[in-house]
N, C-alpha and C positions, 0 to 999 in steps of 0.2 A: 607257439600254437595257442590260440584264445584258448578263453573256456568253453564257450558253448561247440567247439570242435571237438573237446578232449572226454576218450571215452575213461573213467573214474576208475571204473570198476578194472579195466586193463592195468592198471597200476599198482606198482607195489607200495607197502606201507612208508616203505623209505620215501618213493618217488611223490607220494600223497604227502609226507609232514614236508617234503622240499617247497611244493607248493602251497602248502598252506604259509610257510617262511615267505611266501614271494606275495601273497593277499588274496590267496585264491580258498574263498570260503566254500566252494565247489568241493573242496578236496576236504576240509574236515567234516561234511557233512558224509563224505561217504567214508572217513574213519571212524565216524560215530556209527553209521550203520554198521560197518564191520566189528567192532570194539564191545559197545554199549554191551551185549550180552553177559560179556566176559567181566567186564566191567561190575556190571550188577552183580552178578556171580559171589567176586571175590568182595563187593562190599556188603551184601546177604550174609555172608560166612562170617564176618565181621561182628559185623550191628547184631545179628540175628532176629532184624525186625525187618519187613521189605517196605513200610515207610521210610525210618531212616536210611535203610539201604537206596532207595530210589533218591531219597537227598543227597546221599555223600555219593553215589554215581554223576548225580547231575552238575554237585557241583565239582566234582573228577574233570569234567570232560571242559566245560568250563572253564577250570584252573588249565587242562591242556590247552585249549587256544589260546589263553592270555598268554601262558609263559612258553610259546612254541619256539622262542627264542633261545632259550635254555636248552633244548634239545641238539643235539649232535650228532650228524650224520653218520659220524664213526659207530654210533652203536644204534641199535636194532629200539622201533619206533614202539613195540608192545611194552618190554620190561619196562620200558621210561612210563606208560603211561598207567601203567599195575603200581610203578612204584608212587607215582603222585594220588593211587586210588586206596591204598593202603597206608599214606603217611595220612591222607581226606579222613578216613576212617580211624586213624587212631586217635587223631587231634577232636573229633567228634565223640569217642571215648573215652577224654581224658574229662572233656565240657560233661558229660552226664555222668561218672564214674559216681558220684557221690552219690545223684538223684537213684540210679541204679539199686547201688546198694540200699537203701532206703526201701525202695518199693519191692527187693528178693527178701529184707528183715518180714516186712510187712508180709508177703506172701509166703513167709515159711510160718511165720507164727499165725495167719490164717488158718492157712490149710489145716497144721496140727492142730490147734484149738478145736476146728469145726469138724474137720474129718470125722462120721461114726467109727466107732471101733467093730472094724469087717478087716477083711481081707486087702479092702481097699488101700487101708491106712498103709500100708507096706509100698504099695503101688507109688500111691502120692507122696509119700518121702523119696524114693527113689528117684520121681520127676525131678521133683525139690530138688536135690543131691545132683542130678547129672547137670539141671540148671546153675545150679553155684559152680561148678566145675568148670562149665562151658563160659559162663560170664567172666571165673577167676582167669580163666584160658587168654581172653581176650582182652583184659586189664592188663593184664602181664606182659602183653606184645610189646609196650613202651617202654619195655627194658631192651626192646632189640636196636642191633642198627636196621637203618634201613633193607640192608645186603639179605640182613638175617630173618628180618622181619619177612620179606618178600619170597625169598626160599620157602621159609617155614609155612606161612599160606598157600605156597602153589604146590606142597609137597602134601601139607595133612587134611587143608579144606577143599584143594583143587584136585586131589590124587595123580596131582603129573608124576610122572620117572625119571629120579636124577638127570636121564640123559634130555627129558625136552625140556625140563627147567635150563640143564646148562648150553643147550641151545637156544632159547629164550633170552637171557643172559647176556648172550655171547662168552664162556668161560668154561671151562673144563669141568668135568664131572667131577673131579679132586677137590674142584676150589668150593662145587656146591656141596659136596661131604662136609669141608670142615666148615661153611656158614651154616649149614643145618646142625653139625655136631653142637657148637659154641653155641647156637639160639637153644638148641634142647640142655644144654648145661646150666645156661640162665632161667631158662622158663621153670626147669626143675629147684634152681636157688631159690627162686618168686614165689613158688610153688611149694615150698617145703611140707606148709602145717598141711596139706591137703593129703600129700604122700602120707604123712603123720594119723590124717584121720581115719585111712581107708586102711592105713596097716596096723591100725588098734579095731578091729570091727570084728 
């Protein structure tokens, strides 16, 4: 069937990455239309900047058509391309981790410095505090594997349920228990002095 025959949109995700394997750019434009949301989404939760997020989306979708070869029919066309949008987004938080911290030093010693002393001051450490938390959060991802890494996004920043993660997946509800268990056992290792701080307070 040509392309300008074939309705897109009739097709499943599977049937869309077959043909984009065959040179039909027809077909990943409308996995990009179906995807991108989701896509943006999980790289938002990430970055927690929607510039960077719009970068490591773009260049997500991008790395999927390059490497559409790498893809395997036997498994389901979404988790493949979550998992290439969250490895985009950690490799982009490994490249700023430093600048990062640099600019939460600066803006915590801002804030306090300049804050008047109101009621406010409590507020604005608080921001401060849930910010170092959320950034250590996503440092920390690079101690996952990929298995664990992508669980643990689609479980705490996506709020799926065991059950459509491990239909996502392709994998039983079992096997995503113990990738989330293991990633919450490392994240908490990575994590220690923060445990530390909030349970001296």
């Amino acid at each position: 069937m040509k392309s300008d025959q074939t309705n897109w949109q009739d097709l499943t995700d599977k049937e869309l990455a077959l043909a984009l394997k065959q040179g039909e750019d027809e077909a990943f434009e409308e996995l990009v239309r179906r995807h991108q949301g989701r896509v943006y989404a999980v790289a938002y939760r990430l970055t927690g900047n929607r510039e960077d997020a719009l970068d490591v989306a773009q260049d997500s979708l991008l790395k999927a058509y390059q490497r559409i070869e790498a893809w395997q029919p036997t498994g389901s066309f979404l988790p493949w391309l979550l998992r290439l949008t969250t490895n985009q987004a950690i490799d982009f938080l490994r490249r700023r981790k430093r600048q990062r911290h640099e600019q939460l030093d600066e803006t915590f010693v801002g804030e306090t410095e300049h804050a008047p002393i109101e009621p406010s001051v409590s507020d604005t450490g608080q921001r401060v505090r849930a910010q170092e938390i959320d950034e250590r959060i996503r440092e920390a991802l690079v101690v996952l594997s990929d298995t664990q890494r992508v669980v643990f996004v689609l479980r705490h920043f996506e709020g799926l349920q065991l059950s459509e993660i491990a239909e996502e997946l392709g994998c039983t509800v079992g096997s995503v228990k113990v990738h989330l268990f293991r990633a919450l056992k490392k994240l908490q290792k990575e994590l220690g002095d923060l445990y530390e701080k909030d349970s001296g307070r």
